[in-house]
N, C-alpha and C positions, 0 to 999 in steps of 0.2 A: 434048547433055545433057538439054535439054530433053525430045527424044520419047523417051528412055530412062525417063526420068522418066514419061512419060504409060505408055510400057509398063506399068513395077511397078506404077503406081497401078491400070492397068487388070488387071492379074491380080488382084490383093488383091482389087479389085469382085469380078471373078468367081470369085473362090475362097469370099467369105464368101457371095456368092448360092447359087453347090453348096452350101456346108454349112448355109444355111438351106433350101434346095430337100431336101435330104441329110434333116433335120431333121424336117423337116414333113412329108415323106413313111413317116418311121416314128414320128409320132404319129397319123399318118394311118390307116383301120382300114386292113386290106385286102379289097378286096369280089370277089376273083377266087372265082368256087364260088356266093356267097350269091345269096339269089333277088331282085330288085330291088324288090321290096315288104313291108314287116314282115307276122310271120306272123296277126297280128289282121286286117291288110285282106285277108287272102285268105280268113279265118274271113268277113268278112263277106259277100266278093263269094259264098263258095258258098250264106249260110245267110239273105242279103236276101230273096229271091225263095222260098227255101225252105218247103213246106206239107206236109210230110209224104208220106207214100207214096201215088202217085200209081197206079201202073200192076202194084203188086205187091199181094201180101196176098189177103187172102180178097174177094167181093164188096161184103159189107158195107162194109168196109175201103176199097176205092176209091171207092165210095158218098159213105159219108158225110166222106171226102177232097175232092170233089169238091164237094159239097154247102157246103163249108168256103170251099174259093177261091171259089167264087160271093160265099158271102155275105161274104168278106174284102174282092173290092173292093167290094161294096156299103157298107162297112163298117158291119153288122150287129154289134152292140156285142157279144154273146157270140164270135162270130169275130174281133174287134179283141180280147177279155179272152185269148183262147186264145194268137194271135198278139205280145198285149204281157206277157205272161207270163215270156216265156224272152228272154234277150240273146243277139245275133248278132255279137257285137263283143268278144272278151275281153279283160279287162285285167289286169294286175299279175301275169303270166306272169314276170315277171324276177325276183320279188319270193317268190313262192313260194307265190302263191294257187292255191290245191288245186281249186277251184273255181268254176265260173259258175253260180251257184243260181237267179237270177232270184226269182219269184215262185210257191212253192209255190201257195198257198191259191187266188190268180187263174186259176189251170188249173183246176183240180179243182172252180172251185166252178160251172163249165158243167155243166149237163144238159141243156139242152134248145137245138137240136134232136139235139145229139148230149151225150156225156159226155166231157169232158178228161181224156187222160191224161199224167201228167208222169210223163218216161222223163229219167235222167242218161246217155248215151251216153259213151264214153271214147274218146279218140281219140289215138294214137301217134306222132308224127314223128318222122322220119325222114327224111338223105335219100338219095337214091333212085341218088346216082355212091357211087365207089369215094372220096369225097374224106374227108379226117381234117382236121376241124374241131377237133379239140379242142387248145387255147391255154390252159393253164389252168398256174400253179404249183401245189403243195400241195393242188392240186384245189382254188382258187378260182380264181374269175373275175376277170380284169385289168379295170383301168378305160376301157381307153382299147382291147380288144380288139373286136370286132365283134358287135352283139347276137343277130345270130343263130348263133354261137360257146355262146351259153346253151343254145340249142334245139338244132339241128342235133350238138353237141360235149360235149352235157350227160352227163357222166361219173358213173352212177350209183353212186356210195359204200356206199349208208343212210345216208349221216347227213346228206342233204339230199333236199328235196321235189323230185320230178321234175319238170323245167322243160320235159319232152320228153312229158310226158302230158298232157292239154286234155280235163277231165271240165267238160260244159255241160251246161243242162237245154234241154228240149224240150218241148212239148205238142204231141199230135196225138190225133187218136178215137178212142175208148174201145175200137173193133172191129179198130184195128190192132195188132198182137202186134209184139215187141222184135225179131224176126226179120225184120219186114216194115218196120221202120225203118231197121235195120243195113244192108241190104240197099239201100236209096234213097239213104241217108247216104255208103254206100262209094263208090256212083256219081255222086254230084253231087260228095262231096272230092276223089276221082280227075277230076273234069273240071276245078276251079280247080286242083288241089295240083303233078299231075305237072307240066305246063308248066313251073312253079318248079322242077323237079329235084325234087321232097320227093314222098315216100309218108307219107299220112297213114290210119293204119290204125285204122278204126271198130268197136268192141265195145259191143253194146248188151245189157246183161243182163237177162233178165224179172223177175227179184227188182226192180230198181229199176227197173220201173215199176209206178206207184201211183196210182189213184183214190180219192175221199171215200169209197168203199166198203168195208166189209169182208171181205177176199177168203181170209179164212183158213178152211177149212172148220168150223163146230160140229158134230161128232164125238160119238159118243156115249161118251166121255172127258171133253169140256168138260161133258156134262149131272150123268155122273155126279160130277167132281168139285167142281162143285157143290153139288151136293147134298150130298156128306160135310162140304165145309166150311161148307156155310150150316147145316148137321144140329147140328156143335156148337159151333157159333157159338151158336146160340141155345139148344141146352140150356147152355151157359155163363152164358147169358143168365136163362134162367132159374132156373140153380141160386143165382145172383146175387141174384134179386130172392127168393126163398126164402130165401136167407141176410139178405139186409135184413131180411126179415120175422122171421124168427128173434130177430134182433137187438133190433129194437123191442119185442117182446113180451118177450123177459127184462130189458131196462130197465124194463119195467112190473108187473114183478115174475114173471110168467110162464113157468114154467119148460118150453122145449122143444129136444126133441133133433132134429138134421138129421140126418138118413139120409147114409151115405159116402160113397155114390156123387153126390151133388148138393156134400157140400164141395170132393172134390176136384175137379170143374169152377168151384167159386165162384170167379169173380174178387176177391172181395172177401179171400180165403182166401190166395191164390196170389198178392195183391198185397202182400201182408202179410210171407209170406214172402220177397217180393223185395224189398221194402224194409229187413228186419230187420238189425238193425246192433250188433255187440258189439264196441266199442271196442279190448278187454282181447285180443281175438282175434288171435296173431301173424301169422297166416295170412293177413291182410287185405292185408297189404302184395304180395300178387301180384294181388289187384284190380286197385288201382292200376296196375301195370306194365301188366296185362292191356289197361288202360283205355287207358295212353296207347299200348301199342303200334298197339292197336285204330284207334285217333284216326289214327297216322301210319299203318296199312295203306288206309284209307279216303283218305285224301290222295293215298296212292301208285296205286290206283287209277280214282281220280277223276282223274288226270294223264293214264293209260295210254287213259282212250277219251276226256277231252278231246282232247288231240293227234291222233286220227283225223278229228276231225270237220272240215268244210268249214271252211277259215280263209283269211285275207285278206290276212295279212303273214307269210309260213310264216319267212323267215328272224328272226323272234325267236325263235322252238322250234331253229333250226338252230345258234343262237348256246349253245344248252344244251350240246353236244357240247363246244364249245370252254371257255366260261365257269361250266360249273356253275349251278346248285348242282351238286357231285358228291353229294351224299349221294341226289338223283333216279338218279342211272345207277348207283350202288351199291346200291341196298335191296332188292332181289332175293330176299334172305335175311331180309328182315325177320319171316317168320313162326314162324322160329327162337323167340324169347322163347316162343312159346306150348308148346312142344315140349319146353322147358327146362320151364316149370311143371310140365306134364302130368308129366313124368317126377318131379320133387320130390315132388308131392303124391301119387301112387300109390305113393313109396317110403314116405310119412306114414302113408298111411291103410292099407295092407294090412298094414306089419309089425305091427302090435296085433291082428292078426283072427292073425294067418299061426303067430302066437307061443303063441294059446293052443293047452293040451295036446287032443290029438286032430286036431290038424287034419291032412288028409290033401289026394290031389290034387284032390278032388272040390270043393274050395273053390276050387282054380283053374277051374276049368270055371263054379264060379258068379258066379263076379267076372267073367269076359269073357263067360258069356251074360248076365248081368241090364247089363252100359255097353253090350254090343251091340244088347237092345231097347231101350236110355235113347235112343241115338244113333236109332234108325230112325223113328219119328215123326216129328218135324218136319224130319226129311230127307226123307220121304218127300211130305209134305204140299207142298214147297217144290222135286220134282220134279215134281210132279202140277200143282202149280200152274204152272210153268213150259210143262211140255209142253201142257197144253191151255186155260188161260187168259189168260196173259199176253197171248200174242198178239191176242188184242182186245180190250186194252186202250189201245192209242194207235194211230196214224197219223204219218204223216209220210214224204218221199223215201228216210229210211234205215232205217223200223223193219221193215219185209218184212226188207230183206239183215243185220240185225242180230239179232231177233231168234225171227224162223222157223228159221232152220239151230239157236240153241239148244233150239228146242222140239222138231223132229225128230231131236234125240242124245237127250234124255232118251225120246224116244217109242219108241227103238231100243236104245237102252243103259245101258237103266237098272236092267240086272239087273248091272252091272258095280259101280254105285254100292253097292246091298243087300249084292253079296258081298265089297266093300271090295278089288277090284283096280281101281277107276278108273285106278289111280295107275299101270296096267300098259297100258291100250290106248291105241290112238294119240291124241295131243291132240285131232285134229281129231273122231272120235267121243265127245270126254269129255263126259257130262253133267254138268251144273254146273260153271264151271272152276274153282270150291272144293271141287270132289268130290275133286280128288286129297290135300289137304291131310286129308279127314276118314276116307280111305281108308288114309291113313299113320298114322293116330291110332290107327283099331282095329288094324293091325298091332303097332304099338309097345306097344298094351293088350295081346297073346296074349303079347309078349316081356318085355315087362315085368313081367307077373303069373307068368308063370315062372321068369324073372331073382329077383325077391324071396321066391319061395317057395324058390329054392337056395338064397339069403344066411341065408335064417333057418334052414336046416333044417341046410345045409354054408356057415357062413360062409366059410371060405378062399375054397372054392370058386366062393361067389355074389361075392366080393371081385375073383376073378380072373373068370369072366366080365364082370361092369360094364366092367372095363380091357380087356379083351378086346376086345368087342365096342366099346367106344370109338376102340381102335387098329386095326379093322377097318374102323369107318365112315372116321375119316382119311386110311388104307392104298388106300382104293376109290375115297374123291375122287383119290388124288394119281396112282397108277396107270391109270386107265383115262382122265382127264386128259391124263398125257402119250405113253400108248400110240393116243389114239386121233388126236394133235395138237389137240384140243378146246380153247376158250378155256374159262378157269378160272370165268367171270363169263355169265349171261347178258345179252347186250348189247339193253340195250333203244333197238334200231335202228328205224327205217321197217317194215321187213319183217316183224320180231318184233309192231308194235303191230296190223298190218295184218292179219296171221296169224299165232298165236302158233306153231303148226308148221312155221313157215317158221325156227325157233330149232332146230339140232340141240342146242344145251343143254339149251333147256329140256323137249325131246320126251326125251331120253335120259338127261339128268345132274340133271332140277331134282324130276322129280316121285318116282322111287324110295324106299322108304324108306334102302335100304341107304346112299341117298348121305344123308339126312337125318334119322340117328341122331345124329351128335354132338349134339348140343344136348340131348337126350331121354336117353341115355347120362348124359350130363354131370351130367342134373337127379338121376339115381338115385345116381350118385357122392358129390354134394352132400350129400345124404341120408344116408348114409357118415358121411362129413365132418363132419357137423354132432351127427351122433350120438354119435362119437366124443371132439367137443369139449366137447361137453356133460358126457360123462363123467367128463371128466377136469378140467372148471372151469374152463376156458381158453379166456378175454378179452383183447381188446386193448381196448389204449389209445385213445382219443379221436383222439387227431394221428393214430394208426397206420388207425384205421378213414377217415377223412376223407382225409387225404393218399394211401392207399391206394385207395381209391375213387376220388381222381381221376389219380392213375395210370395205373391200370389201362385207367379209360376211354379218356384220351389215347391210350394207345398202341393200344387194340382201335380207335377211333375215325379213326385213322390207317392202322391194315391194310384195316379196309373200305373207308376214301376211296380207297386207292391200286388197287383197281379201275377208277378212272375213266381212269389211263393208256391201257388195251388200248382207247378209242374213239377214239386218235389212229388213223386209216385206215394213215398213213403210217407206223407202227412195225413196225417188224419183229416177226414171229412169235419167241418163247421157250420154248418146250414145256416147259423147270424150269422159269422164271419163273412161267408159267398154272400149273401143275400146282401150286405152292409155293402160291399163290393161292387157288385152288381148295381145298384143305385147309384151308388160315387162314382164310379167309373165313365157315367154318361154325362157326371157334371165337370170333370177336369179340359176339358177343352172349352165348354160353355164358358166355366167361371174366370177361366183366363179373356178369351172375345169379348167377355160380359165389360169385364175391366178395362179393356185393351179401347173400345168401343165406347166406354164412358167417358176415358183419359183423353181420347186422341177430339172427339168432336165435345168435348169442352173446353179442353187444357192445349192438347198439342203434345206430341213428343222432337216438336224442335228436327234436327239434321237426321235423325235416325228416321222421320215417313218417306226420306225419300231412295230408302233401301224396296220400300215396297211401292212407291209413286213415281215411277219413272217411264220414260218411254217402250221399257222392254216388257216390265210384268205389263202395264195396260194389257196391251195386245194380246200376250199371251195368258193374262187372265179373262179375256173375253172368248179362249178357246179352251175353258174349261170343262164346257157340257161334253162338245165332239171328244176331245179328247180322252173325257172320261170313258166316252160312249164304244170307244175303239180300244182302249188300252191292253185290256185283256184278252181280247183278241187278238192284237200285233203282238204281246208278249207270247199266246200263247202257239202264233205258227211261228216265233223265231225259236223258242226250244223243242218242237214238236219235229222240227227237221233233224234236230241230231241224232248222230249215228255212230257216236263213239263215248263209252263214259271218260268221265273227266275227274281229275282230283279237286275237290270244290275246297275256294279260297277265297278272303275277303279281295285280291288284286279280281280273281275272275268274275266275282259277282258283280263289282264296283264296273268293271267294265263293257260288262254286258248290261247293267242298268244303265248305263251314256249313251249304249248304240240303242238299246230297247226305248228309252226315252226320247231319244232324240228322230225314232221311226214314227212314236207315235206321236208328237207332236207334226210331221210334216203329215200323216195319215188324217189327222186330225183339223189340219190347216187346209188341206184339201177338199175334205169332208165341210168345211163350213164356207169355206170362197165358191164347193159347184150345187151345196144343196142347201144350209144353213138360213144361209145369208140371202141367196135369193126365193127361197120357199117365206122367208119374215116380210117381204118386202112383199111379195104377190099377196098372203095371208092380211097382212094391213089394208092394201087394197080394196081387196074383197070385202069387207067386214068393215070398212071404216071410208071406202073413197078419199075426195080431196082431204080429209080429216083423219085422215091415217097417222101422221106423223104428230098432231096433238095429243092425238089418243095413245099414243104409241109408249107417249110419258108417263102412261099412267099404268100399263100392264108389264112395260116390257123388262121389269129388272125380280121379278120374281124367282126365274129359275138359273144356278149359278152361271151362267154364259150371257148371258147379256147385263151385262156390265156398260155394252154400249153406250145402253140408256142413260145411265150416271150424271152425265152431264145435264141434260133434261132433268135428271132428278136432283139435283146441286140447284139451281132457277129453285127449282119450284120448291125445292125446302126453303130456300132464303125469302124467297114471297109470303109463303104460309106461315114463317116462324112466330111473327108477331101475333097474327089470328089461333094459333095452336095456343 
């Protein structure tokens, strides 16, 4: 009984030791495949010893390489600054750091006996058997799975930072070129890496390497465009201080006249007019919109190149995908609102000109040549500027690969911009990436100024185009949508932020106008609508405008969030689903303005117009064009300087959208008091003489920055109301 007894007891031992042995060995990782060192000590064992290109390159190049190891072990303090510049050791590889930056300013600020250059080298792992590392649910990482299962297994999505890419900095001598690094670098990773089983594959690109030097050519483009805009800069300047002087002396009773051509460059003149403010003006109230949409397009891309830049904990940005905000992976379309205006106020302002007796088609021809010289100035100043000065205007690891490729599209393609097809060639040639937005505007200006000269000449007719062409732009989202299998949303993934070409949405579906008429349609409809209302005396009620207003928004507010589904990786493809999407998505900002637009210029919304009808938006929605026109380019040299990653936060982003907005609004303010504002004034002139400012009522509120007009167009709707 007894040793019966010792049996059972002894099984029981050894059956709970197997199921803890059992246990513990599938908490246990598994390391059959992995290389028996984390991939950071192999970075280090290659790049300890590491000096740069020894035996390749030009002569100079192993010279003064040479010249370098000497004085390194001596340690000669500029060969120690060279050498303690860059980290051989990376960390927070698991974590989602994009980057090892080390120490920009420590490289470069060697000259003597050679010059430092800091190169970012990218390096690919891999590995190197037929082995499938990847352990992953729902495409994350288990806790308890093997860390080199991140690297080796690392399943690229977009919608997480690649844990299989290792971009580090480097310094070496100023006379060694990127090719002659790539080259040393392939063959020291290949002598640590294969041993481990891993291919680690070296790309070193000459755009990012960079000395304290200016390496951009001055061209004789940078002289001249100099020269134009220091020319009237300072005839601004002077017309200014002419205009002061004017000023003082008829305070002192002295009566004198300023010659025209000195007003219209006065800033004193043009400032005047951009601050002028008439309360009474209904028109005001798309300031306002203009302002805040402004406000949020600025945020949205102050997002798009923050998230490229070197960062240090990439899984907070990778948490965006899952947790929102969704209104960041939905705005896409947020430039809709402006599109909406334009189309309102060109319904405003041309039917009083279109109405009186005699007019024929040749008023159409002048309404679209006099908005198409409005528009070319300070587009033009602000390609010129781009292609041949920006570029020496900062430094840093990123600004060569940032912002040299935009100055050689504008140096190539910038007859694309003048004849308003940007919107047609490939992304990656587009000058200015606001070019295509302004290239859709004079489109919509030739269709729209024809569109309203039918309605007034053949109303039915001009009734049934508007609808038309409404149910066409819809009909093209939703059809070429699901004929092409296209997602309905452009997804702002990894790939998209890194190169916006790498979006077949947005190269195909985002910049056309034909996909980005509803909104612009919508706005001449409204115009319709509201004329009509008018006619006939009919208002609502208070609860009906309020309650209706937040309606409307809910549910528009609710189509566009619902974009943010299609960034689950793991959802299945719907081709009606995108395509249904894709249509409704262009009408949630329309059908909110539509409303917004019907309410406020029949009804009223009472104390709340004058959130967006006050003396601050005016002004600053009358600086909507410039400011648009500059945005991306102030956002894009203030992140192109940085030199060190950063751990990205909603306090760091909020605050660099305040400085980044608030540069581009004075960039923008500047841009319209020395070229704007006096290029409108000369352009009236020419084309219209003493009758420039009659005329001026009748073209100048088409494109969204002149707003000035407004008032002019406030008169002349209250005149025409009864004859409409």
């Amino acid at each position: 009984m007894s040793r019966a007894l010792s049996s059972v007891c002894a099984l029981v031992v050894l059956f709970f030791v197997a199921v803890e042995a059992l246990s513990g060995d599938l908490d246990r990782p598994v390391n059959d495949g992995f290389p028996k060192t984390w991939i950071a000590n192999i970075f280090y064992e290659a790049l300890a010893n590491f000096t740069g290109p020894i035996d390749v390159g030009s002569t100079a190049c192993r010279q003064q390489t040479q010249m370098y190891i000497r004085h390194l072990k001596n340690d000669s303090l500029w060969a120690v600054q060279m050498s303690d510049s860059w980290s051989r050791y990376p960390n927070g590889l698991l974590i989602g750091t994009s980057h090892q930056m080390g120490v920009y300013e420590e490289c470069i600020k060697v000259h003597q006996p050679v010059t430092g250059k800091y190169c970012i080298p990218s390096v690919k792992i891999s590995s190197s058997t037929d082995a499938d590392f990847t352990v992953r649910i729902n495409d994350q990482p288990q806790e308890n799975q093997h860390a080199w299962n991140e690297i080796l297994g690392f399943v690229d999505r977009d919608n997480r930072l690649r844990r299989n890419v290792v971009k580090f900095s480097i310094c070496i001598p100023d006379s060694c070129t990127a090719d002659d690094l790539q080259v040393t670098l392939q063959k020291e990773f290949n002598t640590h890496f294969l041993p481990h089983r891993i291919n680690a594959q070296v790309q070193v690109e000459s755009i990012l390497c960079s000395t304290d030097k200016d390496a951009y050519p001055y061209d004789n483009g940078y002289y001249l465009t100099s020269l134009l805009v220091g020319f009237i800069f300072l005839f601004c300047c002077l017309s200014t201080a002419y205009h002061t002087i004017i000023i003082i002396r008829s305070n002192n009773g002295k009566k004198s006249k300023m010659p025209e051509i000195f007003n219209m460059f006065s800033l004193i003149r043009n400032s005047r007019d951009l601050i002028k403010y008439n309360r009474n003006n209904d028109l005001n109230i798309f300031n306002g919109l203009k302002v805040l949409t402004m406000i949020v397009v600025l945020f949205g891309h102050k997002f798009l190149y923050f998230v490229i830049n070197p960062i240090t904990y990439g899984m907070n940005l990778e948490k965006l995908y899952k947790e929102g905000p969704d209104f960041l992976l939905t705005s896409m379309n947020l430039i809709d609102p402006f599109f909406y205006i334009a189309g309102y106020l060109m319904y405003i302002m041309l039917i009083p000109q279109f109405n009186k007796p005699g007019t024929s088609w040749y008023q159409i021809i002048m309404v679209i040549v006099y908005k198409y010289l409005k528009v070319i100035p300070s587009y033009s100043i602000v390609m010129l500027i781009t292609a041949f000065v920006i570029p020496h205007m900062g430094n840093g690891p990123f600004w060569a690969s940032r912002i040299w490729p935009e100055a050689d599209k504008c140096k190539n393609y910038w007859w694309a911009n003048l004849l308003a097809v940007s919107n047609f060639i490939p992304v990656e040639n587009q000058c200015l990436i606001a070019g295509w937005y302004v290239s859709c505007l004079l489109q919509f200006l030739v269709i729209g100024t024809i569109v309203v000269y039918v309605y007034v000449k053949r109303r039915q007719i001009g009734i049934f185009l508007i609808v038309l062409l409404l149910c066409a732009s819809l009909s093209i989202s939703f059809v070429t949508t699901y004929v092409n299998q296209a997602y309905g949303i452009v997804r702002v993934m990894y790939s998209f932020l890194e190169n916006p070409s790498n979006s077949a949405e947005f190269s195909n579906y985002y910049r056309p106008f034909y996909y980005r008429g509803t909104p612009f349609y919508t706005g001449l409809l409204a115009g319709v609508v509201v004329e009509e209302l008018k006619k006939r005396e009919i208002k609502f009620s208070t609860p009906v405008v309020y309650v209706g207003t937040f309606i409307v928004s809910v549910v528009c507010t609710w189509v566009q969030l619902y974009g943010a589904v299609f960034y689950d990786v793991n959802r299945p493809y719907d081709a009606l689903e995108q395509s249904l999407y894709s249509a409704f998505s262009h009408c949630t900002w329309s059908v909110i303005l539509f409303w917004v637009t019907v309410c406020h210029f029949t009804t009223g919304y009472g104390p709340i117009e004058k959130l967006f009808n006050n003396r601050l938006t005016v002004p600053l929605g009358r600086l909507s064009y410039t400011v648009y026109l500059v945005n991306i380019t102030v956002m894009m040299m203030i992140e192109s300087k940085q030199r060190t990653a950063v751990t990205p936060s909603s306090y760091l982003l909020i605050d660099g959208w305040i400085v980044g907005g608030f540069r581009t609004y004075m960039v923008g303010t500047l841009l319209y008091l020395i070229i704007e504002a006096p290029s409108g004034h000369l352009i009236k002139k020419l084309l219209f003489g003493k009758k420039h400012e009659k005329n001026d009522r009748i073209v100048s509120a088409v494109m969204p920055n002149r707003t000035d007009a407004n008032n002019a167009a406030a008169d002349s709707e209250q005149k025409n109301s009864s004859r409409l």
